[in-house]
C-alpha positions, 0 to 999 in steps of 0.5 A: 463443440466445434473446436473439440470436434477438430481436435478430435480430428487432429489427433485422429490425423496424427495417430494415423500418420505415426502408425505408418511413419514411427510418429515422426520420431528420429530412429536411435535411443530416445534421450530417457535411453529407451529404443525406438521403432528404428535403431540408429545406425551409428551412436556416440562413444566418449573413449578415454582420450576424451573423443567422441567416436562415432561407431556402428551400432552394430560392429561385425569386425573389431580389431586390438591392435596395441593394449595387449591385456584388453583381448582377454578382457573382451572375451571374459565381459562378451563371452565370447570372441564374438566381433574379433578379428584380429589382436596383437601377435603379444596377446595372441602369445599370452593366449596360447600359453594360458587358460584364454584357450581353454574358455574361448577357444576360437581366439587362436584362429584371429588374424595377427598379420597386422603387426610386423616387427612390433609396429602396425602395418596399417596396409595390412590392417586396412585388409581386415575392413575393422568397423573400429580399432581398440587401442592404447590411449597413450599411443597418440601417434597411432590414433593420428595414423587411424585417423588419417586412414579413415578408421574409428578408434577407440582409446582404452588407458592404462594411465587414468588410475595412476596405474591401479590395476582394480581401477583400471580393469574398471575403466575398461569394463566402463568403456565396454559398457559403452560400446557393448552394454553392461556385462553382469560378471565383469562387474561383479569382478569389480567389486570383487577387486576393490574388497581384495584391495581393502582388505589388503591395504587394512593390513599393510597401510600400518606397516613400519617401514623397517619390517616393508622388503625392497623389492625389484621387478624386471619388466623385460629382460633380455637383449642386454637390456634390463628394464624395470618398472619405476614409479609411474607404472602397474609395479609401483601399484603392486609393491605399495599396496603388498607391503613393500618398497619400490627400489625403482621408485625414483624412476619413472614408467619403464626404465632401463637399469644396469647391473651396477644400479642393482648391486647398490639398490641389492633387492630382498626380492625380484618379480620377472613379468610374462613380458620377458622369457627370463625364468626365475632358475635363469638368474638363481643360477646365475646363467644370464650371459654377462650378468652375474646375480650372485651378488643380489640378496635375493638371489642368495635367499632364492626370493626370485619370482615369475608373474603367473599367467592365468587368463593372461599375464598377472602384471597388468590389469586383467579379468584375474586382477583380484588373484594377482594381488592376493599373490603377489601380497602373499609372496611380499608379506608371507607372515601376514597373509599367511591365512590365504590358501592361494590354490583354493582361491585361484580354483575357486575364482576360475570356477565361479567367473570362467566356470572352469574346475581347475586341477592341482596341475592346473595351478602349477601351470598357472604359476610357472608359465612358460618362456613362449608367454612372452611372444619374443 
């Protein structure tokens, strides 16, 4: 009886001091992810680099410095601007050119100061006082530059999926999870992707090679320089799985080619991304200075395309990944996808994820940007 005595006592000690003091528990998440009495100031995040990060739990200023798509997708999976500060004068382009605007308004008014002549001012960037940069993994240099100023960074890779536009906008999504929490339509676009992709590959996989077009993309073009997108790069992705062949897959990421290369390789179609100001009449009608087209079967059978740009430019991964592919697998097997209505699929997506009604003028403008979308 004694002893049940004391225990009683005990524990009445004990549920007395955890009243006043949260029971002695660590403030944070507690290791079953639930939340305790206090949250933690700051928590763990493992970015695609594979560094754990110690963030703020909450982040009032983020900037994104060099992963020009990933704006857009933070707004589409916070939805909102919510925590911006500052991007990247390429996506800030991008966004006054496309429907970004139209959803999230406020995106015209972040601060792109901290890139002057496409490198980071990290002076200029320190002044914005960022609880944590976005950044692309690959950029290594600019993680050392971070890293040596004091400012958490987060990596975000374009390279983890071997280019794979679905998986990629995947890993990102993952990433923001981590730092935001889940966001249901962001996932719901995943899903989405990988039920475009498995539809289209079930029709192209089978394809004979003789009946696949050769198809060139120029990644930017301009300055004298051609470059195109080789074999470890987001064209390579959209060539193979549309059903057609690559004539850059011998090169590798973002390669400089001449005219003379082109000549030989002699495409049956070219894409020109929003990265270059280039429109397709400007090669159709041969007025690119010192170059001539007239040569290239492409160009002979006006099979000369722009990239579209909705919410942002369609060549790499995006929240419109899923309607990048459908496209761009109309344009290199028409026949065979023949039963996709592209228009009413774009107004469709637009209204179900963004919940905006597009008009046939809409459409048009989403498929022929304009030159200002490349930010040159």
């Amino acid at each position: 009886m004694k002893l049940k005595k004391l225990a009683t006592l005990i524990l009445g000690l004990c549920m007395l001091v955890g009243a006043t003091t949260g029971c002695g528990k660590a403030s944070g998440n507690d290791a079953d992810g639930g939340e305790n009495t206090a949250q933690a100031e700051t928590r763990i995040v493992v970015d695609h680099t594979g560094a754990e990060v110690e963030i703020p739990t909450k982040l009032n200023k983020i900037v994104i410095s060099s992963l020009m798509p990933l704006p857009s997708v933070y707004c589409f999976y916070r939805g909102s601007t919510e925590g911006l500060v500052g991007i990247h004068p390429s996506s800030m382009a991008a966004a006054k050119n496309s429907y970004l605007t139209t959803v999230f308004p406020d995106i015209v008014d972040l601060n792109t100061s901290f890139v002057e002549n496409g490198e980071i001012n990290i002076e200029q960037l320190m002044e914005l006082e960022p609880d944590v940069v976005f950044y692309s993994a690959v950029n290594t240099a600019e993680r050392e530059m971070y890293d040596n100023a004091g400012i958490k960074a987060i990596g975000f890779s374009t390279t983890m999926s071997d280019y794979n536009t679905i998986e990629t906008y995947a890993n990102w999504v993952e990433l923001l999870g981590q730092i935001f929490g889940e966001a249901e339509k962001a996932q719901e676009i995943i899903e989405y992707g990988r039920s475009v992709e498995g539809d289209i590959l079930e029709k192209t996989a089978s394809l004979a090679e003789e009946v696949k077009p050769k198809v060139l993309i120029l990644f930017n073009y301009g300055n004298g320089k051609i470059v195109t997108s080789g074999s470890d790069f987001f064209g390579q992705y959209w060539i193979e799985t549309a059903g057609g062949i690559n004539v850059a897959e011998g090169l590798t990421g973002q390669a400089e080619i001449n005219m003379e290369q082109i000549y030989q390789w002699n495409p049956d179609l070219i894409f020109i991304t929003n990265f270059s100001s280039v429109l397709p009449q400007d090669i159709l009608l041969n007025s690119m200075e010192g170059n001539d087209w007239s040569q290239v079967k492409a160009v002979q059978d006006g099979k000369v395309y722009k990239f579209p740009l909705g919410m942002y430019r369609w060549f790499p991964p995006s929240s419109d990944t899923p309607l990048s592919l459908m496209w761009f697998a109309k344009q290199i097997q028409p026949e065979l996808f023949s039963f996709i209505d592209m228009d009413q699929e774009i107004k469709d997506y637009y209204k179900k994820y963004y919940n905006v009604t597009l008009s046939d003028e809409d459409i048009q403008t989403i498929y022929n940007p304009a030159r200002e979308a490349a930010g040159q």
